[in-house]
C-alpha positions in Angstrom: 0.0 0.0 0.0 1.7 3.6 -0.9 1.9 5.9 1.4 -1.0 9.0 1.8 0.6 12.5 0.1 0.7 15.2 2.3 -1.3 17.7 2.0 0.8 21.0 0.8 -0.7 24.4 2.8 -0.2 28.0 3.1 0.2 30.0 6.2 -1.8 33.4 7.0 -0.4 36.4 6.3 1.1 38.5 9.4 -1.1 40.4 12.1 1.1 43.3 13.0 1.6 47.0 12.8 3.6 50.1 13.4 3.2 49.4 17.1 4.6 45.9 17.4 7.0 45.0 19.5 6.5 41.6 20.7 6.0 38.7 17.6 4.7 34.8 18.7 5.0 33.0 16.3 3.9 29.6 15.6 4.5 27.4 13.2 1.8 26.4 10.6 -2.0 26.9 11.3 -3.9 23.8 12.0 -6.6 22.4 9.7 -9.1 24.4 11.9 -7.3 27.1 11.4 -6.9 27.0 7.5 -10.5 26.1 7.3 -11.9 29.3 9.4 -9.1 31.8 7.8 -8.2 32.8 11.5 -5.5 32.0 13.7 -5.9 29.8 16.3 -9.5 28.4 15.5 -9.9 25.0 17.2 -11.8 25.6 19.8 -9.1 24.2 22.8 -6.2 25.6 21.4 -5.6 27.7 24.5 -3.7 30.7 22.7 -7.2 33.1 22.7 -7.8 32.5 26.4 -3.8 33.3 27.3 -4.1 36.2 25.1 -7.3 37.9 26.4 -5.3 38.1 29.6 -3.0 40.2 28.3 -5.6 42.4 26.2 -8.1 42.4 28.2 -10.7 41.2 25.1 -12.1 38.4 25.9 -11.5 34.9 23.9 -14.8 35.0 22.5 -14.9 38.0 21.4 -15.1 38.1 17.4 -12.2 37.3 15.4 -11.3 41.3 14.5 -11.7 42.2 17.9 -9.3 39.8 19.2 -6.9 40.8 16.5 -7.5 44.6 17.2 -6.7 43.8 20.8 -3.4 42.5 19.7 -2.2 45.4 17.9 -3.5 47.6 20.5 -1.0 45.6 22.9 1.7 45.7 21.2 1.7 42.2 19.5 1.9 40.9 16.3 0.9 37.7 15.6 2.6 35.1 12.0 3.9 31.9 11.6 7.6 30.4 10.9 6.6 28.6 7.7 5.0 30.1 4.7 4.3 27.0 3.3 4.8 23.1 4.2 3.3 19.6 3.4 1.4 18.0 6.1 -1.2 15.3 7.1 -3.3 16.6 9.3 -2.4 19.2 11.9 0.3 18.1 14.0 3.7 19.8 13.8 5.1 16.4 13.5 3.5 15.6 10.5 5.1 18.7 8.5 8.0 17.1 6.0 10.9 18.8 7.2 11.4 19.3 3.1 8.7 20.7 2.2 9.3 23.7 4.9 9.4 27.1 3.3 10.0 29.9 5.6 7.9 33.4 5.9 10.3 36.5 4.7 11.3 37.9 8.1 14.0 40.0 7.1 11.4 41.9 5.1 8.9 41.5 8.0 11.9 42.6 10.6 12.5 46.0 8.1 8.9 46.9 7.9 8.3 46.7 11.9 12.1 47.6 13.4 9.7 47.8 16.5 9.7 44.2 17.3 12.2 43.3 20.1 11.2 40.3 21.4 10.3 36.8 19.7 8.0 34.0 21.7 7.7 31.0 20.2 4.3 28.9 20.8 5.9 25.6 21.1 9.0 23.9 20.2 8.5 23.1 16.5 8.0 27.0 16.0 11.2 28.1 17.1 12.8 25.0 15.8 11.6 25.7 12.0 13.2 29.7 13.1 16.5 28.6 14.0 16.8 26.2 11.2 15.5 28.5 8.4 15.3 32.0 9.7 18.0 32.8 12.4 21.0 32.5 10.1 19.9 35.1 7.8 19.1 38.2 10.0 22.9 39.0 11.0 23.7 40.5 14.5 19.7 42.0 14.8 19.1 41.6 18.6 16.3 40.2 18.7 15.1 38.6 22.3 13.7 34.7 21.6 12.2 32.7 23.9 10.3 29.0 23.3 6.7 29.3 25.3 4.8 26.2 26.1 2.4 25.0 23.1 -1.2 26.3 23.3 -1.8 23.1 20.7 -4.3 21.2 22.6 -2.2 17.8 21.6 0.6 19.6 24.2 -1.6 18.3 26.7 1.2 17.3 29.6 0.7 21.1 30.7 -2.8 22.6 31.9 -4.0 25.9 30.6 -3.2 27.6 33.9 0.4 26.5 33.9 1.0 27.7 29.5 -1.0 30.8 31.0 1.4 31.5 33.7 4.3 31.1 32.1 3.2 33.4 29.1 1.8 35.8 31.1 5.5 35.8 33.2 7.3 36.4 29.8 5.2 38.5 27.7 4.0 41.1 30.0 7.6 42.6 30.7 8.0 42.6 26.8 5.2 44.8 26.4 6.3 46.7 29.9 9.0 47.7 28.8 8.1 49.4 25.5 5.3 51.2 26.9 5.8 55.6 26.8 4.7 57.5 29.3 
């Protein structure tokens, strides 16, 4: 029996403005995701529930709200990968092969804001190190792997992924507010 081709997807396009100083990134949107058009659709994917608490707009909230909440923050929002082959939605499905990387010396010009990186799991800032990270020179950029909101990183409750977020996001955002 021959094995199933994997399916070859596209990632969203970035969520980020002039104001942006903090970028999570993760690494491919799941099938959920790439159904609905948004970000982080499947329903327990815990990254809208983390991020309310630092926006204050709740997860429910409608898709442009939440978005608007990011920018308003301080956050941008993309993934790693611009396009990949993949069965299903688990990051360990992507062929490693197939991994084409989003233009973030482009995306790094265009918002010279951004200062820190957060990674929403491991395969996220693996796929940046490998593809990404060579090419932007001595940019200091702080980067930092957060626990997976992917509800298949189930070893870790919400609370915990929420605490440790919350602990390294909110001095990012701290510390490029004005007065």
């Amino acid at each position: 029996m021959a094995a199933a081709s994997k399916a070859s997807i596209q990632s969203f396009a970035p969520i980020a403005d002039h104001k942006s100083r903090v970028l999570i990134l993760g690494s491919m949107p799941g099938n959920a995701s790439l159904d609905a058009g948004q970000y982080y659709a499947h329903p327990r994917n815990g990254f809208w529930p983390i991020v309310a608490a630092l926006t204050d707009v709740a997860a429910d909230s409608h898709y442009a709200e939440r978005t608007r909440g990011l920018l308003k923050a301080g956050i941008a929002l993309w993934d790693v990968l611009a396009c990949c082959s993949r069965n299903g939605s688990l990051d360990s499905e992507i062929d490693i092969a197939t991994e084409v990387a989003n233009d973030f010396s482009g995306f790094l010009a265009k918002h010279p804001t951004v200062t820190h990186v957060f990674f929403n799991g491991g395969k996220a800032e693996q796929s940046f190190a490998r593809h990404v990270r060579p090419l932007l020179g001595a940019r200091p950029l702080h980067m930092q792997r957060l626990p997976s909101t992917s509800p298949a990183h189930a070893g870790l409750p919400l609370a915990a992924k929420q605490a440790a977020w919350l602990a390294a996001i909110r001095p990012a955002l701290q510390a490029g507010r004005i007065a």
